[in-house]
C-alpha positions as CSV (number, residue, x, y, z in Angstrom):
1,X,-11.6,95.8,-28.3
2,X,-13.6,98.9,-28.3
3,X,-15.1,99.8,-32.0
4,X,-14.5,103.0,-33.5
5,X,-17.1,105.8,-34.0
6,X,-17.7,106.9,-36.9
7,X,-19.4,110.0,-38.4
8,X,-21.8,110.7,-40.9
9,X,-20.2,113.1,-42.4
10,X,-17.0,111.5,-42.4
11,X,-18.2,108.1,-44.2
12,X,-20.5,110.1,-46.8
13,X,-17.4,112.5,-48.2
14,X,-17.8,112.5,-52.1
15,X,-20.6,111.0,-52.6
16,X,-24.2,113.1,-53.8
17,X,-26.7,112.9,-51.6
18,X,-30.2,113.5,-53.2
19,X,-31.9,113.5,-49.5
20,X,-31.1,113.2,-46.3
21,X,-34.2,112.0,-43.4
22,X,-33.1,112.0,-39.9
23,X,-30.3,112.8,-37.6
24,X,-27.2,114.0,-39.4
25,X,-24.6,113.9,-36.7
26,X,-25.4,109.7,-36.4
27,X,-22.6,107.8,-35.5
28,X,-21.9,104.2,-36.8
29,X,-19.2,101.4,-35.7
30,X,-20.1,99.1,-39.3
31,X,-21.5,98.9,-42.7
32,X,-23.1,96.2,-44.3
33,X,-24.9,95.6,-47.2
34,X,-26.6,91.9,-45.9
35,X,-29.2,92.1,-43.5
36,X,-27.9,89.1,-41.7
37,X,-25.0,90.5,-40.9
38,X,-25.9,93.3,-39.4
39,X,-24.9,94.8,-35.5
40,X,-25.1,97.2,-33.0
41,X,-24.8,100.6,-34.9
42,X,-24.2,99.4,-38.4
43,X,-24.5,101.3,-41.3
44,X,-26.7,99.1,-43.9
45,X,-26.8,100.1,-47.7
46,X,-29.9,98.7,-49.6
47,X,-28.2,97.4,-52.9
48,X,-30.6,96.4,-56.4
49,X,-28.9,92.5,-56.9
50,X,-29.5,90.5,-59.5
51,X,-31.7,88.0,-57.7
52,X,-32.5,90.2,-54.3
53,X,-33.0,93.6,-53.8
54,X,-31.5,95.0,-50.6
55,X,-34.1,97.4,-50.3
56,X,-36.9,94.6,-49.1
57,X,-34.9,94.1,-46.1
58,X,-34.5,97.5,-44.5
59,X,-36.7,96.8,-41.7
60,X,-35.1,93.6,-40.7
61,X,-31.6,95.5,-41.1
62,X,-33.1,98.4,-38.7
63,X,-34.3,95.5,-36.2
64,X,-30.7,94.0,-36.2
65,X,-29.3,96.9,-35.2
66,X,-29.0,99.2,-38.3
67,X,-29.7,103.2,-37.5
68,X,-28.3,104.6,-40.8
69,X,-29.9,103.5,-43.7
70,X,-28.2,104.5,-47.6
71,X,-30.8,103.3,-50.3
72,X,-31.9,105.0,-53.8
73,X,-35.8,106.0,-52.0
74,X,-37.2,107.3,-49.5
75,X,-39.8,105.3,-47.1
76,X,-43.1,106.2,-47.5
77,X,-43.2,106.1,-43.3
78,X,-39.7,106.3,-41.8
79,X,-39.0,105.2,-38.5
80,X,-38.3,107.4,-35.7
81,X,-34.6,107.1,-34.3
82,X,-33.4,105.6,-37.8
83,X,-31.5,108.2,-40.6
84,X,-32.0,108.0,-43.9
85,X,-29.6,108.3,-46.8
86,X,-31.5,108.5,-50.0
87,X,-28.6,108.2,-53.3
88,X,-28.9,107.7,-57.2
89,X,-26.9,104.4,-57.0
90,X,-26.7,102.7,-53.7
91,X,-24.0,100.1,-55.2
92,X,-22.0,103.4,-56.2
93,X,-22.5,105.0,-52.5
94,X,-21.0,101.3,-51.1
95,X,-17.9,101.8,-53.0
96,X,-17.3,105.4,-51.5
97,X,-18.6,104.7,-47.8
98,X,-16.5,101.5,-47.7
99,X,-13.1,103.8,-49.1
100,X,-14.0,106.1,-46.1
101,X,-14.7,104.0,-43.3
102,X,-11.1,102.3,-44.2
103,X,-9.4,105.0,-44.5
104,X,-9.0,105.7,-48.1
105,X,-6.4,103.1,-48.2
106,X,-6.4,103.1,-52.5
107,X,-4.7,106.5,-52.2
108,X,-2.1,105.0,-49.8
109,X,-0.5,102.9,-52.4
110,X,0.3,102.5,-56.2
111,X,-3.1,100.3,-57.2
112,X,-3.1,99.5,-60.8
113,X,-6.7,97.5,-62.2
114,X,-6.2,94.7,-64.7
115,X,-9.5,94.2,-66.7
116,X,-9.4,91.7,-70.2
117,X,-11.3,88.1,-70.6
118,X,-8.2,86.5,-71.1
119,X,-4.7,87.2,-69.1
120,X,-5.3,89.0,-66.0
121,X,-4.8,86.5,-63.5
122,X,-1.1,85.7,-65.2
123,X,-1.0,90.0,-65.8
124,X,-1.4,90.4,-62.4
125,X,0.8,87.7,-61.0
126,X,3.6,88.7,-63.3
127,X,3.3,92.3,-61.9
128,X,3.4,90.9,-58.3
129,X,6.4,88.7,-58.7
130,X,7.8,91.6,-60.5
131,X,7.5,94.2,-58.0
132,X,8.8,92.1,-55.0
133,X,11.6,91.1,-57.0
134,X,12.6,94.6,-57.7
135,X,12.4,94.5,-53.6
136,X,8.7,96.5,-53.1
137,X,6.3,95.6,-50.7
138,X,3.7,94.4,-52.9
139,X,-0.4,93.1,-52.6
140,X,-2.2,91.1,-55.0
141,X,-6.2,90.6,-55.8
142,X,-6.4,87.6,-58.2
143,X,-8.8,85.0,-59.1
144,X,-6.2,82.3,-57.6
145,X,-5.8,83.9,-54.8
146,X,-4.8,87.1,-52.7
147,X,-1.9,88.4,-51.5
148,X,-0.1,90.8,-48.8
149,X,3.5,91.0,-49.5
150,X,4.6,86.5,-48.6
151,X,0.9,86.2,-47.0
152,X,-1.2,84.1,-48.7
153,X,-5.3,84.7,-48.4
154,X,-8.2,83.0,-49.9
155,X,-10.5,84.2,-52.5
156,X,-14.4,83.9,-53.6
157,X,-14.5,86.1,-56.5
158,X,-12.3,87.9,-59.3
159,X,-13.3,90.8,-57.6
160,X,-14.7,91.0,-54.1
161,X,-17.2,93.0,-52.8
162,X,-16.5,96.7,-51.9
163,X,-16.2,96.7,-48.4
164,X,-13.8,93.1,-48.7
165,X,-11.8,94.9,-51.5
166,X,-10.9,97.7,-48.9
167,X,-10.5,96.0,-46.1
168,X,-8.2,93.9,-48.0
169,X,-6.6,96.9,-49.2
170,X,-6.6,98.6,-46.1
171,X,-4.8,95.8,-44.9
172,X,-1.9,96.0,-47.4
173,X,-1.5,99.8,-46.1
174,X,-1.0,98.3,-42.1
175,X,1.6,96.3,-43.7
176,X,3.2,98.7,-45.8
177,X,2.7,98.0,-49.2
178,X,3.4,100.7,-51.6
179,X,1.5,98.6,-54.7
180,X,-1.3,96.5,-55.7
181,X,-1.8,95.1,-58.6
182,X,-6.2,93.7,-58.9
183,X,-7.8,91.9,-61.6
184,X,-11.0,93.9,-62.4
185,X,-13.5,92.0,-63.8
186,X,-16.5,93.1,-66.2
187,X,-19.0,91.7,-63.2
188,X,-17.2,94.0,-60.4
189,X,-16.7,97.2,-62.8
190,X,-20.9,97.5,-63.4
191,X,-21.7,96.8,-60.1
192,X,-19.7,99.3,-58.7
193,X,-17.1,97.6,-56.3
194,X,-14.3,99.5,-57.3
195,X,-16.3,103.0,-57.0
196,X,-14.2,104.9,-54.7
197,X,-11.1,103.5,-55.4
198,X,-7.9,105.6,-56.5
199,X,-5.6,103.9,-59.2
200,X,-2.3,104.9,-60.5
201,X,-3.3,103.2,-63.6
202,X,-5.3,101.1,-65.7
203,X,-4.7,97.8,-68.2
204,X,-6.8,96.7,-71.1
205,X,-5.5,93.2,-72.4
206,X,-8.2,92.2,-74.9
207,X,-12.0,91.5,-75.1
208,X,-13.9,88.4,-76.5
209,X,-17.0,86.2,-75.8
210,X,-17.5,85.6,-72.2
211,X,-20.3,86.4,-69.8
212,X,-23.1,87.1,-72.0
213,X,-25.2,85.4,-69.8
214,X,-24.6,88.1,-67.2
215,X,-24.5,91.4,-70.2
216,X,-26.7,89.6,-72.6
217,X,-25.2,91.3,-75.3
218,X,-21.6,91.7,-76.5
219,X,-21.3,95.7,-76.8
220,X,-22.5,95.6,-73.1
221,X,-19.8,93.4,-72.2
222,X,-17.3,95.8,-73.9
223,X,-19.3,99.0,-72.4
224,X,-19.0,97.5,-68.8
225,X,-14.5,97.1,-69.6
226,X,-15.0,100.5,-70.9
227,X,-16.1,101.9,-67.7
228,X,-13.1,101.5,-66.1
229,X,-11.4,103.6,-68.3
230,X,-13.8,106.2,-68.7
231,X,-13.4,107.5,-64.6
232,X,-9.9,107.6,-64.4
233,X,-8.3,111.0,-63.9
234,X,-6.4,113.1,-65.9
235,X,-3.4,112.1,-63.3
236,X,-2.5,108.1,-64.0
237,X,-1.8,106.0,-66.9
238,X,-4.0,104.1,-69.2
239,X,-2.5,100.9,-71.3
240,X,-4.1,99.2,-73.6
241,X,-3.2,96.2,-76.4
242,X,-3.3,97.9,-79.8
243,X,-3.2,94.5,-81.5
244,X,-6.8,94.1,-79.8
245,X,-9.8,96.4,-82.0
246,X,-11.4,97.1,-79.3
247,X,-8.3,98.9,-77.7
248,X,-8.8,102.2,-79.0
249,X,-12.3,102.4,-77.9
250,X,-11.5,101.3,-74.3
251,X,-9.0,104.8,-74.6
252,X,-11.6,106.6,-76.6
253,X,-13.0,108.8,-73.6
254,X,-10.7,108.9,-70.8
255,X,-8.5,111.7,-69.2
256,X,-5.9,108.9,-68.3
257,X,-2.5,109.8,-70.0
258,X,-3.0,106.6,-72.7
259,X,-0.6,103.9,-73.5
260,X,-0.1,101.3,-75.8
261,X,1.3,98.0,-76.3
262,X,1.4,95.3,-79.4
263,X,3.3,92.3,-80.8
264,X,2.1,93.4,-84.2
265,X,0.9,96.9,-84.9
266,X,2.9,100.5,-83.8
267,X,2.3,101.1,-80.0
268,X,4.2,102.6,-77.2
269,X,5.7,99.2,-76.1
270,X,6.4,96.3,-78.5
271,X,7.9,92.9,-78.3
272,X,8.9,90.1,-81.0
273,X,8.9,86.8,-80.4
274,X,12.3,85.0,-81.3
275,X,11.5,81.9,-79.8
276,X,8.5,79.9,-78.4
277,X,8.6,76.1,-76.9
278,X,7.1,73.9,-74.2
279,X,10.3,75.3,-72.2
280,X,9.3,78.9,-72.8
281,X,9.5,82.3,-74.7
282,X,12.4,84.7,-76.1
283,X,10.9,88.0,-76.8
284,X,12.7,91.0,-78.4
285,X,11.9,94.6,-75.8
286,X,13.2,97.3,-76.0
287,X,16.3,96.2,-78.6
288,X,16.7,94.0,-75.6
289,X,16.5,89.8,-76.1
290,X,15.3,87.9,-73.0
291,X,13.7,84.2,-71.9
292,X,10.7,84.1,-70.0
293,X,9.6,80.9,-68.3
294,X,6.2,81.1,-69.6
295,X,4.6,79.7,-73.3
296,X,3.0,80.9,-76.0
297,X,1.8,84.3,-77.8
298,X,-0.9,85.0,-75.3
299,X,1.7,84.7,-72.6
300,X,4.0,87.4,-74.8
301,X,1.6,89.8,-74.6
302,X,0.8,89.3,-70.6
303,X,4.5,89.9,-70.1
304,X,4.7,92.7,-72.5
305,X,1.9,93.9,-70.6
306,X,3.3,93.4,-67.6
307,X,7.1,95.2,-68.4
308,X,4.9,98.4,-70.1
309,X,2.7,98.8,-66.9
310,X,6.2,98.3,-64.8
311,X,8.0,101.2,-66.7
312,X,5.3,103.5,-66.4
313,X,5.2,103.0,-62.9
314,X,8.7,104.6,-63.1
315,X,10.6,100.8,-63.3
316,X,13.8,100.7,-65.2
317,X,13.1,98.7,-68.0
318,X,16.6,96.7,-67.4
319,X,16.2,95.4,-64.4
320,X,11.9,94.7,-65.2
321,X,13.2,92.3,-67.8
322,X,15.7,91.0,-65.7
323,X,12.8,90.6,-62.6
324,X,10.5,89.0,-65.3
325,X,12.9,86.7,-66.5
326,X,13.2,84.6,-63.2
327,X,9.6,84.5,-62.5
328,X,8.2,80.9,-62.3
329,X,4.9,79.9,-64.6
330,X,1.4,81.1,-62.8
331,X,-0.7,77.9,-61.5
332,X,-3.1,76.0,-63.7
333,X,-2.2,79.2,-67.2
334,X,-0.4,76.5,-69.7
335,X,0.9,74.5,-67.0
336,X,3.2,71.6,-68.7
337,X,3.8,68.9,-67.4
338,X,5.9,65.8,-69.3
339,X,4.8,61.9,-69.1
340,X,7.5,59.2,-68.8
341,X,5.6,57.4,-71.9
342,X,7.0,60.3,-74.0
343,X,4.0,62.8,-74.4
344,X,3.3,66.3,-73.0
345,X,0.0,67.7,-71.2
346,X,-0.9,71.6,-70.6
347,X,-3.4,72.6,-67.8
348,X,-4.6,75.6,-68.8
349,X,-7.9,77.6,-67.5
350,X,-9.3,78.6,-71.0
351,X,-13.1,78.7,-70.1
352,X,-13.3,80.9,-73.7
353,X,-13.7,80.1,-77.0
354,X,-10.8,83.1,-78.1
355,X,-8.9,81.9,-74.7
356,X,-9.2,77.8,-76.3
357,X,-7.8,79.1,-79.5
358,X,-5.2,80.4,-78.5
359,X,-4.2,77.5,-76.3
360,X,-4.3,75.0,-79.1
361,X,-2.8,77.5,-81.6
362,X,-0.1,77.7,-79.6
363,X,0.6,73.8,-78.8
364,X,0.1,73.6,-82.7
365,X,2.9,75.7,-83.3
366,X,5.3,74.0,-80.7
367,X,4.1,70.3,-80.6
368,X,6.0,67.8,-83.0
369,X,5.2,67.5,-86.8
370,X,4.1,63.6,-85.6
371,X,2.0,64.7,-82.9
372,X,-1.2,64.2,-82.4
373,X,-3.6,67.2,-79.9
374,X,-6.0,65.7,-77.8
375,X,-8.1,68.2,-75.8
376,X,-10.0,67.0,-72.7
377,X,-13.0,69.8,-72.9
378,X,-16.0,70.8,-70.7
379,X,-18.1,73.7,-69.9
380,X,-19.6,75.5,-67.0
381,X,-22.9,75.1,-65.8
382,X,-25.1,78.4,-65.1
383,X,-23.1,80.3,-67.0
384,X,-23.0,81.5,-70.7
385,X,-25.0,78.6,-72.6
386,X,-24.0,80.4,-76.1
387,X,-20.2,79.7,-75.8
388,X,-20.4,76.1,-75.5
389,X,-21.1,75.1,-78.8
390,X,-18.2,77.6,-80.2
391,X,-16.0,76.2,-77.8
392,X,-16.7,72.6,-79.0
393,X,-16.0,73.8,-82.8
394,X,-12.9,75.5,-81.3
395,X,-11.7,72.3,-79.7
396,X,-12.8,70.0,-83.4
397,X,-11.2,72.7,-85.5
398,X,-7.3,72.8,-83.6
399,X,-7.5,69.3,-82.4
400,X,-6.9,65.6,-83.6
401,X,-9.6,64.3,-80.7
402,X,-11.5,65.8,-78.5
403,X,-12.8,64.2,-75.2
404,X,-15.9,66.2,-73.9
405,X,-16.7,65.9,-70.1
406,X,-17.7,67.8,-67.1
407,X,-16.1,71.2,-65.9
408,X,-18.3,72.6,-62.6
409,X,-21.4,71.8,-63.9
410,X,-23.1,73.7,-60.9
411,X,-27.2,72.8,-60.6
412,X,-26.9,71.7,-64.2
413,X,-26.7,68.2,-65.4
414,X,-23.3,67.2,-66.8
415,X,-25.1,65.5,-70.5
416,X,-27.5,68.6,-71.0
417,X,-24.3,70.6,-71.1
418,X,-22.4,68.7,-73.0
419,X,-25.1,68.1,-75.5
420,X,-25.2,71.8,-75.5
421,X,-21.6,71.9,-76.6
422,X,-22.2,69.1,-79.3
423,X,-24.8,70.9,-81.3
424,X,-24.2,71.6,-85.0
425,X,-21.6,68.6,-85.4
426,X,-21.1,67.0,-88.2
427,X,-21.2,63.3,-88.5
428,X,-17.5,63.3,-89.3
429,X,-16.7,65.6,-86.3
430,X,-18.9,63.0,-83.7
431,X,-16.0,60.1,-85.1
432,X,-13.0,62.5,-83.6
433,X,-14.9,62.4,-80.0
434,X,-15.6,60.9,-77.3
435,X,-18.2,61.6,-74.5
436,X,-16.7,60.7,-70.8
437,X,-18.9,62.6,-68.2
438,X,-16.6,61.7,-65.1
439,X,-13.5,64.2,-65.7
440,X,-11.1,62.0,-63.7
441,X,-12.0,58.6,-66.6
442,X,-11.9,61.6,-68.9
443,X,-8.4,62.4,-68.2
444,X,-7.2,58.5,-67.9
445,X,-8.6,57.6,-71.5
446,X,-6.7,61.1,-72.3
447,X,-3.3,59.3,-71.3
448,X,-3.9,55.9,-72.2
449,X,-4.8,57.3,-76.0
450,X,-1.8,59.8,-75.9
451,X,1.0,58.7,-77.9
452,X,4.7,59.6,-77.9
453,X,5.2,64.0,-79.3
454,X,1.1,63.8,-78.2
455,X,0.1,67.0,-76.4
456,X,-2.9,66.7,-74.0
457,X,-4.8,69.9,-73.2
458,X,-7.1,69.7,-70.4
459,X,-9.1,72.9,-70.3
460,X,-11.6,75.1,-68.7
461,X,-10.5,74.8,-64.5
462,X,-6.8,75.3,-64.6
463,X,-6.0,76.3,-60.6
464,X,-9.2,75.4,-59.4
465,X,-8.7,72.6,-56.8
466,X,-12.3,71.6,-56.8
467,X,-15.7,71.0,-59.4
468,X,-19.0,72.5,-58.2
469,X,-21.7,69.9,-58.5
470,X,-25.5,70.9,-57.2
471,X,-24.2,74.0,-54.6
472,X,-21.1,71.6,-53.4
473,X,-17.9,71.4,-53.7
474,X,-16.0,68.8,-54.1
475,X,-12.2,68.2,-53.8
476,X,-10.9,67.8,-57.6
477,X,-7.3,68.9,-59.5
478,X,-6.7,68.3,-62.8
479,X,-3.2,68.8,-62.5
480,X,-3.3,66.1,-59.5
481,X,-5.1,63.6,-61.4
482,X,-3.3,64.5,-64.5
483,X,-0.2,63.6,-61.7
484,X,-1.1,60.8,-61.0
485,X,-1.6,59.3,-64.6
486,X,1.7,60.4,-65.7
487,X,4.5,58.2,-63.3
């Protein structure tokens, strides 16, 4: 099949060009923003990564095949036959030329960002259920994985890159779908992969400690959610959690027609919580009482979330709680399973210390006066070092033993990072734990300890169906080996 042409002026709509070197009528059939991957009349934009810098590979782009070259300066000697695009923010320019070259397809359908360190995976599936049960065509972008209407698709990242994200969206277009509901995470929002795009709305769910090791500081973290919110128009919605203090300021500067929703404080939405077991939640919405197949407060305020985003998408709020109502738990968020020896386990992916709380908070407030917690705990490796010891105190603090052991421990060793985790224990705290590198051991002693009304938490990989050791990964599923213990 033939590619398509492509003009200049066609895939550079929007976006500021500072100078322009070269032919300006250039045609292109790709863009790319690796040099390896480059072809016959590609488009290659020079992006400032973390580790590479795009621009140090313009001449082997141009060898491949490149003739149209966006980056943020001009070459001190440019080639003959190649144009150059020089921009402020080359990431930024991606974002646009990527929207362009498919098409625009953002504008094609109702795409509404979910951005929070806790809750957008189960946000965003909640919406996606939702929707095709109210009988829309519906895509997903999640962390689990991605969606076009029944089609199930892979996924790398939270986020993907700009050109994936539209081709993905593009996609859902060619097969009619009139929404998409995306996680947006803190990572994709700074690097400008969702420049370009067109939502119909925004949601803020909450902000706590995660990927300082990325922001280095905290206020960055909440600057980079902020983004979002600051370039939406004037046009779409923007909902935020009131019970969270950093709500307000995530609404402090944008045009977006603002939103709110809270278990606890005045909002726009609000929900109580009648009931909350192991076998789910009754929430009060709307004078309305209705059971949701999913546990604990967090989870209220994800499907509060989720009904407030639905009704001002124009939903009737009736048949949303109805839709909501039949949707089945989200894979690896407070997964419960029940063991014939009498004891409970949740599989959860709290990777947080605020998202750990609020797991064991919850199986505090459900579990048996007689039971016993035991949490099965590890951290990351190559990812936020300062965490780890505030998730171990986390893990002391809400349970009755702790059993720390590897998560993906990536090029790290598995004892430096849990020795991490251990520091600042008390002697009295080392007698509630245990130290079991392998996770599979780690979730057999888990079992053989638990007791009768026991709840087991095993935290940090929820879904994830493998553990990252030294660049490779290797098959591994908690909720398979938790399985597997539990006949």
């Amino acid at each position: 099949m033939q590619k398509k042409n492509y003009s200049l002026a066609t895939l550079l709509q929007g976006i500021v060009v500072n100078k322009l070197i070269g032919d300006q009528t250039a045609q292109v059939q790709a863009i790319s923003f690796d040099s390896r991957a480059i072809s016959k009349k590609t488009l290659f934009v020079a992006l400032r990564g973390t580790k590479v810098n795009g621009h140090d590979y313009i001449q082997e782009a141009v060898a491949a095949g490149s003739v149209v070259v966006v980056c943020e300066h001009a070459p001190s000697k440019p080639m003959q036959d190649i144009t150059y695009v020089i921009v402020a923010d080359s990431a930024q320019a991606l974002g646009m030329i990527a929207s362009n070259f498919y098409g625009r397809p953002s504008a094609q359908l109702k795409l509404v960002a979910v951005t929070g360190t806790n809750g957008k995976t189960s946000t965003v599936h909640l919406l996606s259920g939702l929707f095709s049960q109210l009988g829309y065509r519906v895509g997903m972008l999640s962390t689990i994985h991605n969606t076009i209407n029944t089609q199930t698709l892979p996924t790398a990242l939270t986020t993907p890159d700009a050109i994936q994200l539209n081709a993905l969206l593009a996609r859902m277009v060619g097969q009619n779908c009139q929404y998409c509901f995306m996680e947006a995470s803190s990572h994709a929002i700074v690097q400008e992969r969702i420049a370009g795009l067109q939502f119909a709305g925004a949601v803020f769910l909450n902000i706590t400690h995660d990927h300082l090791d990325y922001h280095q500081t905290f206020d960055a973290y909440i600057q980079a959610k902020k983004k979002l919110f600051d370039g939406l128009p004037a046009s779409v919605f923007a909902l935020f959690n009131a019970d969270d203090k950093r709500g307000l300021v995530m609404a402090q500067n944008t045009k977006a027609a603002t939103h709110s929703f809270a278990l606890k404080a005045s909002a726009t939405f609000t929900a109580k919580i009648l009931t909350n077991t192991l076998q789910g939640l009754e929430l009060r919405i709307a004078n309305q009482s209705a059971w949701f197949q999913l546990v604990g407060t967090f989870n209220a305020y994800n499907v509060l979330a989720a009904y407030a985003t639905a009704c001002l998408l124009g939903a009737d709020g009736q048949e949303v709680l109805t839709a909501l109502s039949a949707l089945p738990p989200i894979q690896g968020r407070f997964q419960h399973m029940h063991a014939q020896a009498g004891f409970d386990a949740i599989v959860d992916y709290a990777h947080t210390p605020d998202a750990l709380k609020h797991a064991l908070t919850t199986i505090g407030q459900i579990k048996s006066k007689s039971g016993n917690i035991i949490t099965v705990l590890g951290c990351g490796g190559d990812r936020d070092k300062q965490k780890r010891p505030l998730m171990a105190q986390v893990a002391l603090k809400l349970s009755n033993r702790v059993i720390f052991t590897s998560d993906n421990p990536r090029s790290e060793a598995p004892q430096d990072i849990i020795q991490d985790m251990q520091a600042g224990m008390t002697p009295a705290q080392q007698q509630t734990t245990l130290t079991i590198i392998d996770r599979a051991e780690a979730i057999k002693v888990a079992c053989q300890l638990a007791q009768p009304k026991d709840i087991i938490l095993l935290a940090g990989k929820g879904h994830e169906a493998y553990q990252e050791i030294q660049g490779k990964r290797y098959p591994f599923d908690d909720r398979k080996i938790l399985q597997s213990m539990l006949l």
